[in-house]
Every structure is written in C-alpha cells, then in structure tokens.
C-alpha positions as CSV (number, residue, x, y, z in Angstrom):
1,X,0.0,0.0,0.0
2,X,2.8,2.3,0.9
3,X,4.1,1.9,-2.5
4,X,1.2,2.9,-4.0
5,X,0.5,6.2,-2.1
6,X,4.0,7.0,-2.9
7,X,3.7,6.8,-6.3
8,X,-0.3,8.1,-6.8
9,X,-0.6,10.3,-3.7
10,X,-1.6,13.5,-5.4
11,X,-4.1,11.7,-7.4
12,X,-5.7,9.8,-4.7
13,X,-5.4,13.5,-2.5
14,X,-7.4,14.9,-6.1
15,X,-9.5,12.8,-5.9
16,X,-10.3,12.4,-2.3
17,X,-10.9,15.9,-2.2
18,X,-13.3,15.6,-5.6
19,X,-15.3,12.7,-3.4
20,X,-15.6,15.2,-0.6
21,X,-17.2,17.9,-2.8
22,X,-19.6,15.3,-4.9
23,X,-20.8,13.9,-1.8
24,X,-21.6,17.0,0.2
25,X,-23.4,18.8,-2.9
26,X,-25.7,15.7,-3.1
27,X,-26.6,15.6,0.6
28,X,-26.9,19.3,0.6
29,X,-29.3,19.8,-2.3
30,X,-31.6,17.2,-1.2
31,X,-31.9,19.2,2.5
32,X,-32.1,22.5,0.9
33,X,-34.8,21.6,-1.4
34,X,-37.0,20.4,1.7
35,X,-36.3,24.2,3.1
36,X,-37.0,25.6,-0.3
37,X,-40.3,24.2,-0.6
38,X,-39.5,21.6,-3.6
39,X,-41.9,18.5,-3.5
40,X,-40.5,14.7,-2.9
41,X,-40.8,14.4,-7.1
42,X,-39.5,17.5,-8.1
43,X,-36.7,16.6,-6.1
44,X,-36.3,13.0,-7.4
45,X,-36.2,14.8,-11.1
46,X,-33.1,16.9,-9.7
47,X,-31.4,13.7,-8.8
48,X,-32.0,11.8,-11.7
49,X,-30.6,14.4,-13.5
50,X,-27.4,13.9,-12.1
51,X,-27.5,10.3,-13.4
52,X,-28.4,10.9,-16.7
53,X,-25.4,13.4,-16.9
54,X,-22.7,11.1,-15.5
55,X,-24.5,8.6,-18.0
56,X,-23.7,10.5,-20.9
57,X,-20.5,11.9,-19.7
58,X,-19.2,8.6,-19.2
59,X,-19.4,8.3,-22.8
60,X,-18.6,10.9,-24.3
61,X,-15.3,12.2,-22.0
62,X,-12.8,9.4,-24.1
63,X,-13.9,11.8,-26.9
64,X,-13.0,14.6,-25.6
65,X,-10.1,13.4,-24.1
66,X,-9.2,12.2,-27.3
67,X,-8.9,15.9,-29.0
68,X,-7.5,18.2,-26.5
69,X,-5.9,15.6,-23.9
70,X,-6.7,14.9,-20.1
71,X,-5.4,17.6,-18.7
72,X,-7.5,20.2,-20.7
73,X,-10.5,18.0,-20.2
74,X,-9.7,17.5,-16.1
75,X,-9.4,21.6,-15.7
76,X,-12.7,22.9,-17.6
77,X,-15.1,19.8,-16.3
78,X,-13.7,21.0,-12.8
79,X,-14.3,24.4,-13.4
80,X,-17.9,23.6,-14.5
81,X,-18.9,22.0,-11.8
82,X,-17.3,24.7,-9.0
83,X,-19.4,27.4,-11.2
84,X,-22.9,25.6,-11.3
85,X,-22.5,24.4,-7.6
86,X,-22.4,28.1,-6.6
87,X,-25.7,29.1,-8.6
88,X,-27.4,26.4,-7.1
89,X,-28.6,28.4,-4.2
90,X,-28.7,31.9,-6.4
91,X,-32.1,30.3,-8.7
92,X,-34.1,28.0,-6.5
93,X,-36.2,26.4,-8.8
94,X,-36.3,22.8,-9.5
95,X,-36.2,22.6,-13.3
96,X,-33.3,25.0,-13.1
97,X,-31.8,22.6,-10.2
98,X,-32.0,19.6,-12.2
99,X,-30.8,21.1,-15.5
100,X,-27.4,22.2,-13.3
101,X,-27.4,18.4,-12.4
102,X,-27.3,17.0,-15.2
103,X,-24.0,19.5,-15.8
104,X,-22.7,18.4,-12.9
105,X,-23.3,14.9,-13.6
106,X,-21.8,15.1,-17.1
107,X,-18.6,17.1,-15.5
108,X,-18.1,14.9,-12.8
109,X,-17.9,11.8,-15.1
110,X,-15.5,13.3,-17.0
111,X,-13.5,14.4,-14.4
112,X,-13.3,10.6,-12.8
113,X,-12.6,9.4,-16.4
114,X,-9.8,11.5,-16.2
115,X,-8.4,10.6,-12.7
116,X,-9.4,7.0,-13.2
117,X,-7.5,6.9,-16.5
118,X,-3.8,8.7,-14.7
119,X,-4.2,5.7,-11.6
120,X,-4.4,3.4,-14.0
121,X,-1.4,4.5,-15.6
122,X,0.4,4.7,-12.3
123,X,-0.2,1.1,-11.2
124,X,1.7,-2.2,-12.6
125,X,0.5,-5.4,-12.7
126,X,1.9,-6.1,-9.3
127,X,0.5,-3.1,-7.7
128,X,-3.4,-3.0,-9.4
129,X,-4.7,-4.9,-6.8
130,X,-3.8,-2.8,-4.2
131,X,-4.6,0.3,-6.2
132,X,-8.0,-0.7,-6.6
133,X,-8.3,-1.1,-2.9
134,X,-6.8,1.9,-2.1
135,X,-9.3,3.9,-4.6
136,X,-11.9,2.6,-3.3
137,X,-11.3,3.4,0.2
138,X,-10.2,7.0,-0.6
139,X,-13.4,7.0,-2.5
140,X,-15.9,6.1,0.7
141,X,-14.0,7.8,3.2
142,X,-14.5,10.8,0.7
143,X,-18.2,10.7,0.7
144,X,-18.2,10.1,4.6
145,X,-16.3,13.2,4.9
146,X,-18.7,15.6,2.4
147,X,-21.8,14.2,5.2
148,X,-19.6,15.6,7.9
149,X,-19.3,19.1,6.7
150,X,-22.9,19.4,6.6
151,X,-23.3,20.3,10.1
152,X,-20.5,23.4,9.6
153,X,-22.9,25.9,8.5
154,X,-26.9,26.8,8.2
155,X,-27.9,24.8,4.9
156,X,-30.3,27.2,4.3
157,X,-27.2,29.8,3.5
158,X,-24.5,30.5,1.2
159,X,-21.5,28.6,3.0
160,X,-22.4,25.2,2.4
161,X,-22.6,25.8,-1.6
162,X,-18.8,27.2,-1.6
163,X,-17.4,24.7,0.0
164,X,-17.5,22.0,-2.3
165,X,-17.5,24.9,-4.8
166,X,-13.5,25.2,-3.8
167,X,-13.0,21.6,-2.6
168,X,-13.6,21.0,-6.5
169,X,-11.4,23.8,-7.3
170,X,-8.3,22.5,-5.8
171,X,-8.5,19.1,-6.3
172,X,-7.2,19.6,-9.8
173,X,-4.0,21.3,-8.6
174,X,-2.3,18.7,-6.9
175,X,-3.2,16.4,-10.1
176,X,-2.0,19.1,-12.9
177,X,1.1,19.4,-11.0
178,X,1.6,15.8,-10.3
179,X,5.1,14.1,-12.2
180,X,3.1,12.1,-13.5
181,X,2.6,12.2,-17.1
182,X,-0.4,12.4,-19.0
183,X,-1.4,9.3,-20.0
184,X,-2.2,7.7,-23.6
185,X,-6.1,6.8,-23.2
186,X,-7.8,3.8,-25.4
187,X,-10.8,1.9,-24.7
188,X,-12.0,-1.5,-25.2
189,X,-14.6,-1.7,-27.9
190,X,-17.8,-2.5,-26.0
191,X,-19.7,-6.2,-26.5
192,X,-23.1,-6.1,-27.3
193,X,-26.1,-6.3,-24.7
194,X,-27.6,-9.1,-26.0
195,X,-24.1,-11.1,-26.4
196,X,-23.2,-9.6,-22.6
197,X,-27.4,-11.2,-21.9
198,X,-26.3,-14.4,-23.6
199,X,-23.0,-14.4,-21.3
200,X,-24.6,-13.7,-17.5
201,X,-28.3,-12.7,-17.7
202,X,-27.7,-12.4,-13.6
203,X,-25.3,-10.2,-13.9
204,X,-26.9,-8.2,-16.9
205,X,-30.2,-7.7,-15.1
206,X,-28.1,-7.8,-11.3
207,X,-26.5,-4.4,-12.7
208,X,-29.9,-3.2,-13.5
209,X,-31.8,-3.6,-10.7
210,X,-28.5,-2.5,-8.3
211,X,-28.4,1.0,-10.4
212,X,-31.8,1.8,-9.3
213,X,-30.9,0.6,-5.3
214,X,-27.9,2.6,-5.5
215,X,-28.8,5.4,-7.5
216,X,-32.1,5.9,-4.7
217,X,-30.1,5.6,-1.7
218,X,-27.2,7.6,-2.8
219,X,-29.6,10.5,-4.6
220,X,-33.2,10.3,-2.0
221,X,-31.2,9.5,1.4
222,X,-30.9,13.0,2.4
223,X,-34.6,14.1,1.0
224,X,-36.1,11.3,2.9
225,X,-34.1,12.5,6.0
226,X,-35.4,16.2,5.5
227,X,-39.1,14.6,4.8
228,X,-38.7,12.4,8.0
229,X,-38.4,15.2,10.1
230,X,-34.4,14.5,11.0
231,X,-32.6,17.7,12.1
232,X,-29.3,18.3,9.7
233,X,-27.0,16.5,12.0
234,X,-29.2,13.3,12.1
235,X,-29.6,13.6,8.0
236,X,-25.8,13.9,8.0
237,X,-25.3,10.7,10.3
238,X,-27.9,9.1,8.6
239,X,-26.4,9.3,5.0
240,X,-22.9,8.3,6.4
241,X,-24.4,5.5,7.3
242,X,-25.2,4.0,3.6
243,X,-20.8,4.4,3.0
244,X,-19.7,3.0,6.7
245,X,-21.8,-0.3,6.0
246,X,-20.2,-0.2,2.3
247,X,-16.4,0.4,4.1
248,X,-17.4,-2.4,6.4
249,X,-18.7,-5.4,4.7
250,X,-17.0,-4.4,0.9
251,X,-13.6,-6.7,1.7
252,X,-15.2,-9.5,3.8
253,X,-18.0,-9.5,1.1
254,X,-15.2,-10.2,-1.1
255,X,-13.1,-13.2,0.7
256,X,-16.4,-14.8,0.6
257,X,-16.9,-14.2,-3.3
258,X,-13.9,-16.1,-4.1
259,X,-14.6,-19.2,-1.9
260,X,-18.2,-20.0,-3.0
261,X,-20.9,-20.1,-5.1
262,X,-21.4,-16.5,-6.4
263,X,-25.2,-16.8,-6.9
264,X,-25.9,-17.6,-3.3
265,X,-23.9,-14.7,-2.3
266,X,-25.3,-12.4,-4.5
267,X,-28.6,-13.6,-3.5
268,X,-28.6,-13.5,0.2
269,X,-26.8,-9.9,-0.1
270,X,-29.8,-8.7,-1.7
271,X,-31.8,-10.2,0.9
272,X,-29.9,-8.6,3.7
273,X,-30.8,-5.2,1.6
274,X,-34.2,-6.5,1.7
275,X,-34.2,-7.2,5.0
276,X,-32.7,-3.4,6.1
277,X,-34.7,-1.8,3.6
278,X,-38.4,-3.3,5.0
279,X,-36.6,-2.8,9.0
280,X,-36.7,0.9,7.4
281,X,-40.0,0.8,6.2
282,X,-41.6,-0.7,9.3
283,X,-39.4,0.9,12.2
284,X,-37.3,3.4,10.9
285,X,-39.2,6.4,11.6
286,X,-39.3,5.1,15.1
287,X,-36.2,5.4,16.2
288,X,-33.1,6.4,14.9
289,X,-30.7,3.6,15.9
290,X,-33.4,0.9,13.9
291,X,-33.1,3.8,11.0
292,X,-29.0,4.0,11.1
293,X,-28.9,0.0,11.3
294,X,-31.2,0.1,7.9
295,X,-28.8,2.5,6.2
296,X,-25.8,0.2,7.2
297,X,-27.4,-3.1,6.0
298,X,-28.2,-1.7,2.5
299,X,-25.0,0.1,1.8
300,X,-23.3,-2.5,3.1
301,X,-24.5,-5.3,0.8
302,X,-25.4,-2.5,-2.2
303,X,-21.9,-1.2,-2.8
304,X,-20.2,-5.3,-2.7
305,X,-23.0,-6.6,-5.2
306,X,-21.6,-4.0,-8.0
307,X,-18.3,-5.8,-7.9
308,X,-19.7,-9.3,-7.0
309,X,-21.8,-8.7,-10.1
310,X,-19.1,-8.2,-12.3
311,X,-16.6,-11.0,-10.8
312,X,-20.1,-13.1,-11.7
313,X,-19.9,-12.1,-15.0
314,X,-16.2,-12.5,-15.8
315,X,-16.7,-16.3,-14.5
316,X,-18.4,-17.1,-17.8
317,X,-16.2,-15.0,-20.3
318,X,-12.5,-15.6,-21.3
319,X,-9.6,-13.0,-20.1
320,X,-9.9,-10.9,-23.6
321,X,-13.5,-10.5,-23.5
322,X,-13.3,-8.9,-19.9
323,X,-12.6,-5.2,-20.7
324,X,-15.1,-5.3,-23.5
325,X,-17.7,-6.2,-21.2
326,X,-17.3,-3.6,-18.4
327,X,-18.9,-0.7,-20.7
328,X,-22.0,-3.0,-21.4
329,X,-22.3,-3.5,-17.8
330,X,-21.6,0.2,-16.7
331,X,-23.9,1.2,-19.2
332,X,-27.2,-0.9,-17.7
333,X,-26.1,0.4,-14.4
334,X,-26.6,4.0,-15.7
335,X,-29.6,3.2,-16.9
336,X,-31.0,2.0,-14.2
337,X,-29.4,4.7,-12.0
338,X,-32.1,7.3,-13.9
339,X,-35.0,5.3,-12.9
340,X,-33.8,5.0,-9.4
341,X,-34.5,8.2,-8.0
342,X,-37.6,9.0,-10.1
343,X,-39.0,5.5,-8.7
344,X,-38.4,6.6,-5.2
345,X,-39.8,10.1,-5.2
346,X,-43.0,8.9,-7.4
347,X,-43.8,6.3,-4.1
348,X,-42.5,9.1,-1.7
349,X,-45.1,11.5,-3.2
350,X,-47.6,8.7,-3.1
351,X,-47.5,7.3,0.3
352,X,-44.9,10.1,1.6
353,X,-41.2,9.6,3.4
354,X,-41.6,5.8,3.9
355,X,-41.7,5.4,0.0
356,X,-37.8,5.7,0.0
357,X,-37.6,2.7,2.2
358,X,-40.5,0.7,0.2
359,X,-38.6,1.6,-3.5
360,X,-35.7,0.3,-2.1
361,X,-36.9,-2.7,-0.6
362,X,-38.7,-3.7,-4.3
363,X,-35.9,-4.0,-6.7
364,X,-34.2,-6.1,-4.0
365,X,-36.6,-8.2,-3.8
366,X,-36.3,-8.5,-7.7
367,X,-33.3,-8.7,-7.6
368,X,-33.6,-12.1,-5.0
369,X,-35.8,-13.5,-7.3
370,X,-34.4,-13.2,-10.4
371,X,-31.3,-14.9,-8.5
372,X,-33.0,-17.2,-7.2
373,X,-34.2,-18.6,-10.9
374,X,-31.0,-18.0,-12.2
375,X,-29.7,-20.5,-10.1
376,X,-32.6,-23.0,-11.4
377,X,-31.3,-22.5,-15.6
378,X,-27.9,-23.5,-15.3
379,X,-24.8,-24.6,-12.5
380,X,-22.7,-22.3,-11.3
381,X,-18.9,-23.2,-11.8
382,X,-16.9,-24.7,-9.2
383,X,-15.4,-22.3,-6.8
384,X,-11.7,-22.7,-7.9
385,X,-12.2,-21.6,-11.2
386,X,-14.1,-18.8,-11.1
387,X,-11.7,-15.3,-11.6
388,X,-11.2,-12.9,-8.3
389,X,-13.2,-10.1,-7.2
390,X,-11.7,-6.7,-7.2
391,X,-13.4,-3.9,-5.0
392,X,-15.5,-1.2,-7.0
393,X,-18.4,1.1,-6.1
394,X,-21.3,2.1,-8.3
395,X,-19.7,5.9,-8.5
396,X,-17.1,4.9,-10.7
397,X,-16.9,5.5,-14.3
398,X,-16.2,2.8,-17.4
399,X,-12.2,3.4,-16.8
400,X,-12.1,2.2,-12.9
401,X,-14.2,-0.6,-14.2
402,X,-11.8,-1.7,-17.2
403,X,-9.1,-0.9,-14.7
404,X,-10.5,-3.9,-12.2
405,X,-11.2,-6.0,-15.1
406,X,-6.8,-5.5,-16.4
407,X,-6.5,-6.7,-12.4
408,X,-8.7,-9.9,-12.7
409,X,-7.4,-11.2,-16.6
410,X,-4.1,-10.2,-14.8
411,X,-5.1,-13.0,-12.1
412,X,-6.9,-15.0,-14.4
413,X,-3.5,-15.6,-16.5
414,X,-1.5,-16.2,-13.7
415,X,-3.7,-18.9,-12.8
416,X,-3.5,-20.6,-15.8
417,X,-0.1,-20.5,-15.9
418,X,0.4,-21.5,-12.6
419,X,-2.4,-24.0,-11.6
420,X,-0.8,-25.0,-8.8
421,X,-0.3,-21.6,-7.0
422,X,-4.1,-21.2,-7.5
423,X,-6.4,-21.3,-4.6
C-alpha cells in the first residue's frame, strides 16, 4: 500500500478531495430543497438528473479526451462544476436545479474518467490490486467526509454551496502538478447487450436492478431525511451511514466471493438489503438507531453486489473478453441509476417519506428472485475456477471498471499458468 500512495498520492489527495465535494453537494441539495419548498418528485427529477449526466458523460469524455488531452478536459469539467455548484442556491427552482445536475453529472464523469485513466497509468500489474483497494477506500472515506461538513454551517445559507465549490477547485491542482505524465487513453470496444445477456443474464439484469438501489439511496437519502423530520446533524449521520456499512462489509464481502458459489452470495446480499430496507420501512421512523442499522445493511451489501456482479460475470467469459464487457455492464447500471430516484420520489409523493424505504426494498426483492431462478437455468462453476473479485463502487466510471477487469485477466492468466499456486 505504501508503494502505491507513494507513487499516486496526489491523485488519490485529487480525488479524495473531488469525493468530498460530490458527496456533500448531493446531501446538501436534497436538504435544501426540503427548506425551499421543492416536493418529494420535483426533487427525485433533480437527482436523476445527475445520473443521466454522468451517463452520458461517461461516454462521451474518451472523446474529448481524445482531442484536446486529459489535462485540458480535467481543468474545464472542474471548473464547471465549482461554477454551477455556486448558482445552485442563487435560482431555487427545481427545473433549473435539475438542469445544473445534469452539468454536474456530465462534468463529474468526465472528471473521474480522467483521474481513473492517470491511476491506472500509475499502477503495474503487481501493484493493481492494491490500487484498486486503495481507490476505493479513498473514494468512501470521501463521501463520509462531504456528510460531515454538513453540520458546519446553516444549509439554508450561502456557505455550504462554496465549500465544495473550492473543494472542486483545488483538487485539480495537486493532479495538474503531479510528475506524473499524462497518459495515452484507449478503450476497449464494447460487447453487445444481448451477447453480454447471452453471457450472465444475472449479472446483466443484477446491474440493473443494483443501479436503481444505488442510485435511490445515494440520490433520495438525504430528501427522505429532510421529509422524515431529522434535524441536519441526524440527516448527516444518517447518509454516512449508507458508506460505513459499504467500508465495512466491501472486503469481507469479497473473501467470501472467491470461496463459493457466487449466486448464493449475490442472493442472500440482496436479501440482507431486503431485509434493512423493509426494517426501514416498518421501524425506521421510530427510532433512529433501527433507522441507522437500515442505512448500514443496504449500503453494506449494495456497494459489494456491483463488484460481486461483475466477478459473476467474468466467471463465464474468457480473459480478452473482460474489458469489452465492463462498458456494457456500466452502461445498464446507468440506466437503471435514472430510474432509481424518479421510482423513489414517485412512491414518496404517493405514500410520503416511507416510500424511499418501500422503492428500495422492491428492486431487491427482484433482484432475490431473479437470483433465485437464475440458479434453477444452469450450474454455477466450481469455486476454484471462477476469476477474483476486485473492490469497486457504483460511482465509478467505465475506466475504474476496465481498470479492475486488467486486475482480474491479470489473475486469471496467472492462474492458468500457474495452476498450482491457485487457490
């Protein structure tokens, strides 16, 4: 680990600080629009916005990249997002919030492209693993972080707004002046939905069905909080809690992924979330302990499923089909990261706060079944040779994901040329 902070610590302090920024703005805009007024829908629309820009921004920054470079690319999507973040509070209107989203959204993907593009230039095959890791932690801790600085300063104010304002600001500076060299940026051509269907329909439809979890908790946490009745240090707490239970159960999670059937763990995850989603539903509102333990239990199993997901799929395709898959699987994530929140603020305008909990609770329990008949259609393969799980989070872009998959056909070639070292 040391070795890799040596050689990547301005990027992971870039980024760590971009984390910090993306997570407070989210948070914040969710309590803010409670203050302002905004219904539980109009609010839903703001943070589906969000998703449909990373969506498209995930897509298109290689382009851009492509013609001016990263570095050129990295500075104005920053800038973007440190400009709209401060208007936010200047036109309080929801149509105007959500178009400033979607900016956001489509900046912030670009921006992660970018970072997630120099680590993975940094790291060698001996050190990936341990990148990934390392990214992912900074990543969580980041978004903890942004729910702590909510409590600094009156959310119905000014202050909150700069401050990820100039978080985002100066997390490009100790990138840009980073020794590392820009580096040369290709992507895998993508396979098909219906050949990535054909592959793992689990973990084609798993991705699906985990956007919209994710997507909810991570976009409708903090409006449910501000519906609920929570004061801004309990919404703050309560938030945190969705990233703790992800920095918690992501690596045990994972020891367990590579020592049995994949299905039965992807399965009885999205049970647990079940499980903490209806203890939500039924008792949240109660007390606040029952409403933390809820948060903990579905980020806890939502954040492992992404990358249990994908291990799933990579046990049915061969090392050089592995990157070509990630952008089919990123991409139904995205989509069903748009529905997420516009499910959730549809059932909280129905049947009001509790609806967060209830959204939640339903594509689980699709996603249980749909596991559950999955395992009827064919056998899983035996434990030893399926590939290894490397540690992601829903927030990254196409590049972290291809970056994992280079770690696993790494370990997958290994294996094959030394079966005996192999598990």
């Amino acid at each position: 680990m040391l070795t890799v902070l040596n050689s990547a610590w301005a990027l992971l302090l870039g980024l760590f600080l971009l984390m910090i920024g993306n997570g407070l703005q989210g948070t914040l805009l969710g309590v803010r629009g409670e203050i302002e007024g905004f219904s539980a829908f109009e609010m839903s629309v703001v943070m589906a916005a969000y998703f449909v820009g990373f969506l498209g921004g995930s897509r298109m920054a290689p382009r851009m990249i492509a013609r001016v470079g990263h570095v050129r690319v990295f500075s104005a999507l920053a800038s973007m997002v440190s400009a709209v973040v401060i208007l936010f509070p200047v036109f309080t209107d929801p149509w105007l919030w959500a178009i400033g989203r979607l900016v956001i959204g489509f900046c912030f993907s670009g921006v992660y492209v970018t970072a997630e593009s120099w680590l993975n230039n940094t790291a060698t095959n001996e050190t990936r693993g341990q990148t990934l890791s390392v990214y992912v932690l900074v990543q969580v801790v980041g978004l903890i972080a942004g729910q702590a600085l909510l409590v600094v300063a009156d959310p119905s104010g000014f202050v909150l707004f700069v401050i990820p304002a100039v978080l985002v600001s100066i997390s490009f500076a100790p990138i840009l002046l980073s020794v590392s060299p820009a580096p040369a940026f290709g992507t895998a051509k993508p396979m098909t939905l219906a050949a990535l269907y054909k592959v793992s329909p689990l973990g084609l439809v798993g991705m699906l069905l985990l956007g919209t979890v994710f997507s909810a908790q991570f976009g409708m946490s903090a409006v449910y909080g501000a519906e609920a009745g929570l004061s801004v240090q309990e919404i703050s707490i309560f938030v945190s809690a969705f990233f703790v239970g992800a920095l918690v159960l992501q690596y045990p999670l994972g020891w367990l992924s590579d020592r049995m059937d994949r299905r039965v763990l992807i399965l009885g995850t999205a049970a647990v979330g079940t499980a903490g989603a209806v203890l939500g539903l039924m008792l949240g509102a109660a007390r606040t302990e029952l409403l933390l333990a809820a948060a903990l239990l579905i980020g806890g199993v939502s954040n492992p499923l992404y990358s249990l997901l994908i291990a799933y799929t990579n046990d049915f395709l061969e090392p050089d089909d592995m990157a070509a898959a990630s952008s089919g699987l990123v991409f139904v994530n995205g989509v069903g990261a748009i529905v997420g929140p516009l499910a959730a603020g549809w059932v909280m305008q129905v049947i009001g706060p509790p609806g967060f909990f209830a959204t939640i609770a339903a594509f689980f329990a699709l996603l249980v079944g749909y596991a559950a008949w999955r395992m009827t259609q064919r056998p899983a393969p035996a434990a030893e040779e399926t590939g290894t799980y490397a540690p992601l989070g829903p927030t990254v872009t196409p590049v972290a994901v291809e970056f994992a998959q280079e770690y696993a056909i790494d370990t997958a070639l290994e294996e094959q040329e030394n079966p005996d070292d192999a598990r």
